[in-house]
Each structure stands twice: as structure tokens, then as C-alpha cells.
C-alpha positions as CSV (number, residue, x, y, z in Angstrom):
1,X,130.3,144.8,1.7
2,X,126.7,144.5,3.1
3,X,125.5,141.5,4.3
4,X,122.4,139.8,2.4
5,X,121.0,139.9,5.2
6,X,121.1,143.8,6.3
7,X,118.7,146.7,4.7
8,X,120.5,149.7,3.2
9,X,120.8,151.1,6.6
10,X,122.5,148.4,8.1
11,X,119.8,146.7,10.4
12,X,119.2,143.0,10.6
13,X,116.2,141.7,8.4
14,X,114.3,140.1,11.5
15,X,113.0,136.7,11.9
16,X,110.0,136.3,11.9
17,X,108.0,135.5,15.6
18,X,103.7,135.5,14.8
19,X,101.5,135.3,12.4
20,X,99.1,137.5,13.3
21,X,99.4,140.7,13.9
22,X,96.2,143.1,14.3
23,X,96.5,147.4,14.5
24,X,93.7,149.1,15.7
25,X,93.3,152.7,15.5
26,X,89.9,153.3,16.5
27,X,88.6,152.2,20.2
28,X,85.5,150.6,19.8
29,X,87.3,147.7,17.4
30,X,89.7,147.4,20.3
31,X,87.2,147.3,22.8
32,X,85.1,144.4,20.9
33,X,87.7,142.8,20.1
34,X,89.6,142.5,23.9
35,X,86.1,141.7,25.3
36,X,85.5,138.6,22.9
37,X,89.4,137.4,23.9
38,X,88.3,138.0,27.5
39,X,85.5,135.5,27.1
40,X,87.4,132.6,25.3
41,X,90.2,133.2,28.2
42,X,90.7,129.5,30.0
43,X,94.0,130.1,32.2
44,X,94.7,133.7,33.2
45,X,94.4,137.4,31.8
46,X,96.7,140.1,33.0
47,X,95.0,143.6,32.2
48,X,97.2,146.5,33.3
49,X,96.5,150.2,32.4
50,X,97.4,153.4,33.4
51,X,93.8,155.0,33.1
52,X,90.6,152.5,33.8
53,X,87.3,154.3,33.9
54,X,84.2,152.2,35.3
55,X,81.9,154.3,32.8
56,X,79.9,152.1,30.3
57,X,82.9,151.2,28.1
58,X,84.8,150.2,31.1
59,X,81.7,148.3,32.8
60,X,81.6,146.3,29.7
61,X,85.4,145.0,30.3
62,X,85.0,144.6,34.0
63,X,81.2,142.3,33.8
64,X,83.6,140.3,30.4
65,X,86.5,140.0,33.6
66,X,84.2,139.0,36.3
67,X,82.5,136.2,34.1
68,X,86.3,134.9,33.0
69,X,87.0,134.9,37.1
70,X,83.7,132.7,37.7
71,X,85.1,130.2,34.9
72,X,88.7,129.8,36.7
73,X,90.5,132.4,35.0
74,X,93.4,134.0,37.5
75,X,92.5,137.4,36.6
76,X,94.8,140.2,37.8
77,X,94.3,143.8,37.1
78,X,96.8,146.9,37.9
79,X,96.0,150.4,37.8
80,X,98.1,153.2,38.2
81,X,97.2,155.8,40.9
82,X,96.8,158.8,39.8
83,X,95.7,157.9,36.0
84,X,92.7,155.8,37.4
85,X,92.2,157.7,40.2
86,X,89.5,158.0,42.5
87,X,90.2,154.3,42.6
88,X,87.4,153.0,44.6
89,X,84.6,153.4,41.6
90,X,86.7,150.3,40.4
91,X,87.7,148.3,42.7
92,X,84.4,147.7,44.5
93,X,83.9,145.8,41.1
94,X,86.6,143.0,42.1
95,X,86.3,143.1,45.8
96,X,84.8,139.6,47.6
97,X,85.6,137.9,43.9
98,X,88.6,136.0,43.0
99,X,90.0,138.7,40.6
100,X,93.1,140.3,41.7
101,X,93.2,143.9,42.0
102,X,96.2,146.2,42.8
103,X,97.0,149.9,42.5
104,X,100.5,151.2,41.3
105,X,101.7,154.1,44.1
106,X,97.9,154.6,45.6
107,X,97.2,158.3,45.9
108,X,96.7,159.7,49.3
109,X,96.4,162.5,52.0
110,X,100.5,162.0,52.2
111,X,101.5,160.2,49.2
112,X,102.3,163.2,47.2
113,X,105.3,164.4,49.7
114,X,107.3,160.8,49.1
115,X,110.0,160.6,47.0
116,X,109.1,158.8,43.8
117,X,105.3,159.6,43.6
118,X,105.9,161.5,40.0
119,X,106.6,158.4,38.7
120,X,103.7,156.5,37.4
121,X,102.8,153.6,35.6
122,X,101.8,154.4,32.2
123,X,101.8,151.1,30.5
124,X,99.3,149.2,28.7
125,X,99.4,145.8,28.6
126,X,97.1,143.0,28.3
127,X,98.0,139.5,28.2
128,X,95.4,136.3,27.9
129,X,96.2,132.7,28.5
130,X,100.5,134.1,27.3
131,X,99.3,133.6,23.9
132,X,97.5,137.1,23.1
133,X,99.0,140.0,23.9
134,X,97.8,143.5,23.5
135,X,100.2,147.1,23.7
136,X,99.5,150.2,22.6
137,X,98.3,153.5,23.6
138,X,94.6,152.4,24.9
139,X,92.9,153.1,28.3
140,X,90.1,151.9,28.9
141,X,87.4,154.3,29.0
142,X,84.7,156.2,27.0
143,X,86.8,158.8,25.5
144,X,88.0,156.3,23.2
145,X,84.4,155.3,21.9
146,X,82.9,156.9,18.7
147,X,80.0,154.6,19.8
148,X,80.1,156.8,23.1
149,X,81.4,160.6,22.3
150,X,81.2,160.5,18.2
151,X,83.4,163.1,16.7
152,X,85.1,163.8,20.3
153,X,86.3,160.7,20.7
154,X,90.2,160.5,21.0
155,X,92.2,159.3,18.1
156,X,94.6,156.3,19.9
157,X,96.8,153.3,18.5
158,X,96.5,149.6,19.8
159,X,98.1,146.3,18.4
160,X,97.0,142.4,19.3
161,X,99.8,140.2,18.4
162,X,98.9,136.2,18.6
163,X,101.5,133.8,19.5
164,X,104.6,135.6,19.5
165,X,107.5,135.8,21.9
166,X,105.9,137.4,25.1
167,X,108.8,136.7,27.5
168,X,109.3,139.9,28.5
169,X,105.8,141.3,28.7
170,X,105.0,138.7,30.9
171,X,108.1,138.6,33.2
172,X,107.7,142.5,33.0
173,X,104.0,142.4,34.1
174,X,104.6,140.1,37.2
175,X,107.4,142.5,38.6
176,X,105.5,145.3,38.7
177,X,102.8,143.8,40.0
178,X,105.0,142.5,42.9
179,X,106.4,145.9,43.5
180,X,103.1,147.5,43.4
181,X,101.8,144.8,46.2
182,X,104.6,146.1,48.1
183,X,103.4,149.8,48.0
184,X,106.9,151.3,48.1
185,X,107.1,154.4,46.5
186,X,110.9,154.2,45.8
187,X,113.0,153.2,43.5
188,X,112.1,151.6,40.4
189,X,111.0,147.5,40.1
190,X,114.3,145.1,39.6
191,X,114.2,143.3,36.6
192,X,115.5,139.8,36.0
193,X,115.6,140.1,32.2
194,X,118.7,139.4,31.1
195,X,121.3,142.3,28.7
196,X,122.1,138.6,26.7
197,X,117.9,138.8,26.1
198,X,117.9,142.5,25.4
199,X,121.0,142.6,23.2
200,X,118.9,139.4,21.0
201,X,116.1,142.9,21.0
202,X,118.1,145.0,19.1
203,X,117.3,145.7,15.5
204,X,120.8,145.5,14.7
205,X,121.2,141.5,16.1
206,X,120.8,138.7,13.6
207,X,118.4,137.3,15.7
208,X,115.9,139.9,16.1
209,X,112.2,139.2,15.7
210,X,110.1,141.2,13.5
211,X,108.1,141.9,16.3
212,X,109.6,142.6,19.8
213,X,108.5,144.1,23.0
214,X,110.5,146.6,25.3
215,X,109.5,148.0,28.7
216,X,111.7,150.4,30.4
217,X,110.7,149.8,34.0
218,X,114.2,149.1,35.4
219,X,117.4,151.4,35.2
220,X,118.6,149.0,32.4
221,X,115.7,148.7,30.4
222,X,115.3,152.0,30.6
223,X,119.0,152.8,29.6
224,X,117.9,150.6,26.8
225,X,115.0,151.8,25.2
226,X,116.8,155.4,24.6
227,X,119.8,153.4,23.1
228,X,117.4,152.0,20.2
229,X,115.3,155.1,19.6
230,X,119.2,157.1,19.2
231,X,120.3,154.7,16.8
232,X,117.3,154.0,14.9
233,X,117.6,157.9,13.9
234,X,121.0,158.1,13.0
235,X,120.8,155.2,10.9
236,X,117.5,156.5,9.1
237,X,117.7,156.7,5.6
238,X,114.2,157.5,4.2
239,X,112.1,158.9,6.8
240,X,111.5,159.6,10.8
241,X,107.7,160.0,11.2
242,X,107.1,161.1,14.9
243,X,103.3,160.8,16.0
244,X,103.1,161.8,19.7
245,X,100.6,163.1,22.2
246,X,103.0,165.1,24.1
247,X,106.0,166.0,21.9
248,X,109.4,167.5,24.4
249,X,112.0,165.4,23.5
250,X,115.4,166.2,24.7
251,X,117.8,168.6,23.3
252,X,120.1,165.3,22.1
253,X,116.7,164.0,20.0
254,X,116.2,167.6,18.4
255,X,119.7,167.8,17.4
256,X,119.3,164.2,15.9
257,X,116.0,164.9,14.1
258,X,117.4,168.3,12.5
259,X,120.6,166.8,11.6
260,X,119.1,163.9,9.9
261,X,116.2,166.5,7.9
262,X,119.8,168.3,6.9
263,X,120.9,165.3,5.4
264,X,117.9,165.0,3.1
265,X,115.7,162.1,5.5
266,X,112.1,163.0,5.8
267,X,111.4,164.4,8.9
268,X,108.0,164.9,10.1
269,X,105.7,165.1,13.8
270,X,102.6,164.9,14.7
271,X,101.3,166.0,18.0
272,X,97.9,167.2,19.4
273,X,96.4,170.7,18.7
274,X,93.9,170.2,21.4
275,X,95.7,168.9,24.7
276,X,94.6,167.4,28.2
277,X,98.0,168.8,29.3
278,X,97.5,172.2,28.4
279,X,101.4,173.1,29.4
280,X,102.9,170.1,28.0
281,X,101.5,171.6,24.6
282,X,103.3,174.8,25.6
283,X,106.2,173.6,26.4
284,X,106.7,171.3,22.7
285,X,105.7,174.3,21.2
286,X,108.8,176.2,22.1
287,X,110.6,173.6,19.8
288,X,108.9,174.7,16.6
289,X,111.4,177.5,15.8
290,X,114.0,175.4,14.9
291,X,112.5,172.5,13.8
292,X,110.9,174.5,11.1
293,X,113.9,176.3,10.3
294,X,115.6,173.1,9.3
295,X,112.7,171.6,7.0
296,X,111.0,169.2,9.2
297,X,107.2,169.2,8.8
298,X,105.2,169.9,12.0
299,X,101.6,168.9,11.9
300,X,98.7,169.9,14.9
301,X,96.1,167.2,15.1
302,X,92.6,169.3,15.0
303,X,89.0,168.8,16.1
304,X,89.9,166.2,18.9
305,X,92.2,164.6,21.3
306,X,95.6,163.2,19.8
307,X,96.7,160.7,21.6
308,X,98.8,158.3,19.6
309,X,102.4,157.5,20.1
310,X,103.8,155.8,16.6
311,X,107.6,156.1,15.2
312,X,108.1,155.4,11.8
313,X,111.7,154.7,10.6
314,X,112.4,153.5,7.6
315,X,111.0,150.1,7.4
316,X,110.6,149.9,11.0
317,X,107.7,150.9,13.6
318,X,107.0,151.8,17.2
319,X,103.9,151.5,18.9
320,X,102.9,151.8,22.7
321,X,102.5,154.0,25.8
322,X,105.8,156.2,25.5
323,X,105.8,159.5,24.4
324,X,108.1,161.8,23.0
325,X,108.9,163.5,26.2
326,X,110.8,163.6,29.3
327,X,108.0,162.2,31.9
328,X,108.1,159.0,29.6
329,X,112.2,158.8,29.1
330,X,113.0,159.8,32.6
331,X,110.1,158.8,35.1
332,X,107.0,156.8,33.9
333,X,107.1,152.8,33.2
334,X,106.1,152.5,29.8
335,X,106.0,149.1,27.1
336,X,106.0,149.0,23.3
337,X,106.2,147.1,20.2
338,X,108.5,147.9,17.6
339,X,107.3,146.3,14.2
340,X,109.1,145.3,11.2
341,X,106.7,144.0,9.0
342,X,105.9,144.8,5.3
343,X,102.2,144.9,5.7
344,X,102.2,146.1,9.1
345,X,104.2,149.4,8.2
346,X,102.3,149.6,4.9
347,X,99.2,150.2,7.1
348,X,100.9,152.4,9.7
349,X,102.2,154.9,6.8
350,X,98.8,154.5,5.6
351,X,97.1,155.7,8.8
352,X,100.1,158.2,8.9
353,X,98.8,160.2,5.9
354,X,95.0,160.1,7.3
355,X,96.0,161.7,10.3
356,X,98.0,164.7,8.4
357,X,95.0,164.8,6.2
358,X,93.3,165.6,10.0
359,X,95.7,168.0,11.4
360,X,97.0,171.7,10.6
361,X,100.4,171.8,9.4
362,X,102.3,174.6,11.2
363,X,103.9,177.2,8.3
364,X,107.0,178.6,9.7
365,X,106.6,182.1,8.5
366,X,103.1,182.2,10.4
367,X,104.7,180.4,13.4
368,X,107.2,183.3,13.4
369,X,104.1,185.9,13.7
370,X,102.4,184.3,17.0
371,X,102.0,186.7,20.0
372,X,105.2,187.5,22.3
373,X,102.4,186.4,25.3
374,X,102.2,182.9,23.6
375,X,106.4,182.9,23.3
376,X,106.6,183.6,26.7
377,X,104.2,181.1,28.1
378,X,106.0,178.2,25.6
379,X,109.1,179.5,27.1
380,X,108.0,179.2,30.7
381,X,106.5,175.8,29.9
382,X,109.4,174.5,28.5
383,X,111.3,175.2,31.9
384,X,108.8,172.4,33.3
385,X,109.5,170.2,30.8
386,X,110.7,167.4,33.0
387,X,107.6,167.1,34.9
388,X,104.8,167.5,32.3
């Protein structure tokens, strides 16, 4: 017998953690909003981000940062190397002020031949005064603006969350920024979060919020952020929406996801049509064939940038920085939210539907017509996968 307190797939109902809970799936919302937060912040901001531009959307955060830092805010900002690079644009911003600045693995004339520089921070994470905390998909930048590039502006995912449980995200946030003081391009940062914490994470514990965070920057973290995704899809019983810029997931996932459209679940992706990582569109590509084959909807987001990473599982959802690929699984740090919320997944599904309503859905019989050049390229991109 189920207990009352399990859904028909036999996960947990969560307890409950914040109030306030706020999506965001255009920049500029994002943008006003973190920039207002910014200026009621009284005791610290931590701002990390794989990609910060200092264009005018990114001037706009760094003069709201600089002001917080003249009040007495500790302001620390981390950047990854490569994402944000050439750095110095930025951090002439914060030098001689008492902001913080740091660069994740710093990109030099020799930094390329150590072992470990393909592994890059691709989190983003701010948190302000540890009671507001926002995770998504987000740089910070102009390509997120419609204010900025109108109908070429990138479609991206972001959530605030208000007084919830931000243990990790904070004790996750000051380990990485203690590696990256220490410059070492080696293994990943040790993490002192606990598997009695994590285990309290999963969506099958009786104690699991309805909103919880989970970064994979250490070996076990990292173990355990494939460990939910895997059962999450077995268990499904409805529907496994995958929205994903770059879509290569590994041979166990695709055997997962056909399996599960076999047994009647709903099955569909979304991933970009037009790509910044022209090969990492390849290589997904070569996956098509037998996605198709077994009934699962495959949609190509059009006219701009895709750049959103949301799972939808049954009555659950996952936003934040990690794609559906091997770089994120297997070599970048990454942090999301999983969500279990009725209103919250409501307006995820919603969104959902407005982005298929913006893509192209890919037919199988035409998919079966495309050029041998294009099947060869997908094929020799796919043999890159686990660097893309």
C-alpha cells in the first residue's frame, strides 16, 4: 500500500521551505529585479557567474555592486575564465574598492596545457544577505536583453527564491571561491556537505523540501546529481519534458528516455536550432534517429538563441546551469533547483508550450531525408561529445 503521503510514482510529497518563489524567463525582469535586491542588500552579496560581460546590462550590475560595497556590503564576485574572458574589462571595475573579485582557472599563455583546464565553472548563483537567492541559467550580459538586442535576444530561465533553506548554496559558494583563490587547476573543490544532508535532498526522503538546491562540484555531489536525474526518469509516470541548450546525454539517458516513451510516458526535448556551439548541435543531432523512431517529440527552438535548461517530471521541475550533456555531467561545476510546487510547475508547463509554439518540431520521415554530408558531420561531432 502507498503511503498518504507518496504521489502515484512513489516520491515523497515535500515540505514545504519558502514562500516566495519567483521564475523569470525573460532577462530584463531578472536584471531589474537583481539590481533592486542589490540595492536593499545590508550584509553581503555573493554574485557568481560563468559569463559576466561589462557591456551596458552588465555596467548596470557592477555601478548597483559598487554602491552596495560603499554601504558595507562584503561583496564577492567569481567569474569563470574562459566564459568571462578577457577578464580585465571587469575587474578594473572592483580593483582599489572593497569588493572581492576572483577568477575560476584564469586563462593564460600556459594554462591551457594543465591538466583540469576543460573544466569550468558554469554555475550561476547569486546570494544577498542568505536570505535571497537566485539560480538559473542567466549570465549577465546583453544577449539576454530584449531592451538591448529585441528579437535576438536569448531565450534563458532564472528563479529568485526568498527565505528558503540555502545551506548548501552558500556552503557551496565559499568552497569554490576558496579553491579558485588558490588557482590550482586540479582536482575538483572538497566539499564538507554532508551524504546525511544530501540523502534529506532526495525526492524520495520524507523530509524533502519542495524546493532544494544541488551543486555537483565535488566527486560526491556530482555522483549525486546523476543519481536523481536516473531515478526521477524511471519513476516518471506522465511526462519527461527535456528543455536544453546543448542536448548529448549519455547512452544510459537515451536508453532511459526511449524506454520510458515505450511505456506510454510523454517524452519530449527541446534544444536550440541556432547554436553558439555549432558542433555540440551536431553532435545531439546524431541522436534524433532513434529518438524519433521510438515516439519522443523533438522540437528546434527557431529565430534565436536557446539557452534554457528545464526538466519537467511529472509534478516535479529542474531549473539551473546544467545541461543535458557530457561537459555538464562529467567536467563543469554546475547548481540547480529542483521544484515541486503546484503553481510553480503550472507556470513552467505553461512556458513549456510557448516555447514549442517557437520552435520547429523535427518530423522523422523528413529527418530521415537530410544529406549524407550532414550525417557524417553529426557523426564526427558526436565522437567529441565529451568535450563540447
Amino acid at each position: 500500500m502507498r503511503h498518504p503521503d507518496q504521489n502515484r510514482s512513489g516520491i515523497q510529497t515535500p515540505v514545504a521551505t519558502s514562500q516566495r518563489v519567483k521564475l523569470y524567463w525573460e532577462g530584463d525582469e531578472f536584471f531589474q529585479d537583481l539590481i533592486r535586491d542589490i540595492g536593499r542588500a545590508r550584509i553581503s552579496i555573493c554574485l557568481e557567474s560563468y559569463i559576466f560581460h561589462s557591456d551596458q546590462t552588465g555596467e548596470r550590475v557592477i555601478q548597483a555592486l559598487l554602491q552596495a560595497a560603499r554601504r558595507g556590503v562584503r561583496i564577492r564576485v567569481l567569474v569563470d575564465g574562459v566564459g568571462s574572458f578577457p577578464p580585465w574589462n571587469l575587474r578594473r571595475h572592483f580593483k582599489s574598492t572593497t569588493a572581492a573579485f576572483r577568477i575560476f582557472k584564469p586563462v593564460g599563455l600556459l594554462t591551457a596545457f594543465k591538466s583540469g583546464f576543460h573544466r569550468r565553472n558554469h554555475r550561476k548563483l547569486i546570494l544577498i544577505d542568505d536570505s535571497v537567492a537566485y539560480t538559473g541559467g542567466m549570465n549577465i550580459g546583453d544577449e539576454l536583453s530584449q531592451a538591448v538586442r529585441g528579437d535576438r535576444r536569448w531565450r534563458d530561465n532564472m528563479m529568485r527564491v526568498e527565505d528558503g533553506d540555502f545551506y548548501l548554496l552558500k556552503q557551496s559558494f565559499d568552497e569554490i571561491w576558496t579553491y579558485a583563490g588558490k588557482k590550482s587547476f586540479g582536482l575538483m573543490p572538497r566539499s564538507r556537505i554532508s551524504r546525511k544532508y544530501l540523502r534529506k535532498l532526495s525526492p524520495f526522503s520524507p523530509h524533502c523540501p519542495d524546493i532544494f538546491f544541488l551543486s555537483n562540484h565535488s566527486r560526491a555531489l556530482r555522483r549525486a546529481q546523476r543519481h536523481l536525474l536516473i531515478q526521477l526518469i524511471k519513476r516518471a509516470r506522465d511526462r519527461i519534458y527535456i528543455g536544453s541548450a546543448y542536448f548529448i546525454p549519455a547512452r544510459s539517458i537515451l536508453w532511459l528516455l526511449r524506454r520510458k516513451a515505450a511505456q506510454g510516458v510523454d517524452v519530449r526535448i527541446i534544444t536550440a536550432g541556432r547554436s553558439d556551439v555549432w558542433l555540440a548541435r551536431q553532435a545531439g543531432r546524431s541522436t534524433y534517429g532513434r529518438l524519433l523512431k521510438h515516439g519522443i517529440r523533438i522540437f528546434e527552438f527557431k529565430d534565436r538563441m536557446f539557452h534554457a535548461k528545464m526538466t519537467i517530471i511529472d509534478d516535479r521541475f529542474m531549473v539551473g546551469s546544467t545541461n543535458m550533456d557530457y561537459r555538464s555531467f562529467l567536467h563543469n561545476l554546475e547548481v540547480d533547483a529542483w521544484v515541486c510546487r503546484k503553481d510553480s510547475v503550472q507556470a513552467a508547463v505553461e512556458q513549456w508550450h510557448i516555447d514549442e509554439s517557437e520552435s520547429e518540431r523535427v518530423h522523422r520521415m523528413r529527418w530521415k531525408k537530410r544529406s549524407i554530408l550532414e550525417k557524417l558531420l553529426e557523426k564526427i561531432a558526436f565522437l567529441l561529445r565529451f568535450y563540447l
